[in-house]
C-alpha positions, 0 to 999 in steps of 0.5 A: 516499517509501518506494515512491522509495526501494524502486524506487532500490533495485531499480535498485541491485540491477539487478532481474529483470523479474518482481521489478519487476513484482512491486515495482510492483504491490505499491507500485502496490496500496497506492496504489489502496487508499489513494485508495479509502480516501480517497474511502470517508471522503469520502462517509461524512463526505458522508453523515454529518457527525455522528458515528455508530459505524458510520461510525466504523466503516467508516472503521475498516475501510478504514484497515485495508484500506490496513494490510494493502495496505501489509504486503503490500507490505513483504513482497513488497519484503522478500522481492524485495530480501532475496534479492539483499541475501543475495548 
């Protein structure tokens, strides 16, 4: 929902094309992540439906994974659309 509402907002501002292409990767990056996150916790409950620490653990890292996409998306979207908010 965020990822509408940024893109709404780059067409707002009028963005340049390097500034979309920099928006949409970074939206599209957290997306790729999440759905590999996904598939991850599906094949660790596939191969261990009880509970074991280092399947918690890879859950672990892979939801971390899917943080750091999403932070770096926020910066790039911080710094495309900040500099055209400043204006």
């Amino acid at each position: 929902m965020l990822a509408v509402l940024v893109l709404a907002g780059g067409a707002v501002l009028h963005l340049a094309p390097l500034e979309w292409a920099a928006m949409v990767l970074a939206i599209a990056l957290v997306v790729t992540v999440e759905l590999l996150n996904t598939a991850l916790e599906a094949v660790v409950d596939l191969a261990s439906p009880e509970l074991h620490p280092l399947a918690k653990h890879a859950k672990d890292v892979a939801a971390a994974a899917v943080l750091i996409a999403s932070l770096g998306a926020v910066a790039v979207g911080a710094f495309v659309l900040w500099s055209h908010l400043a204006r």
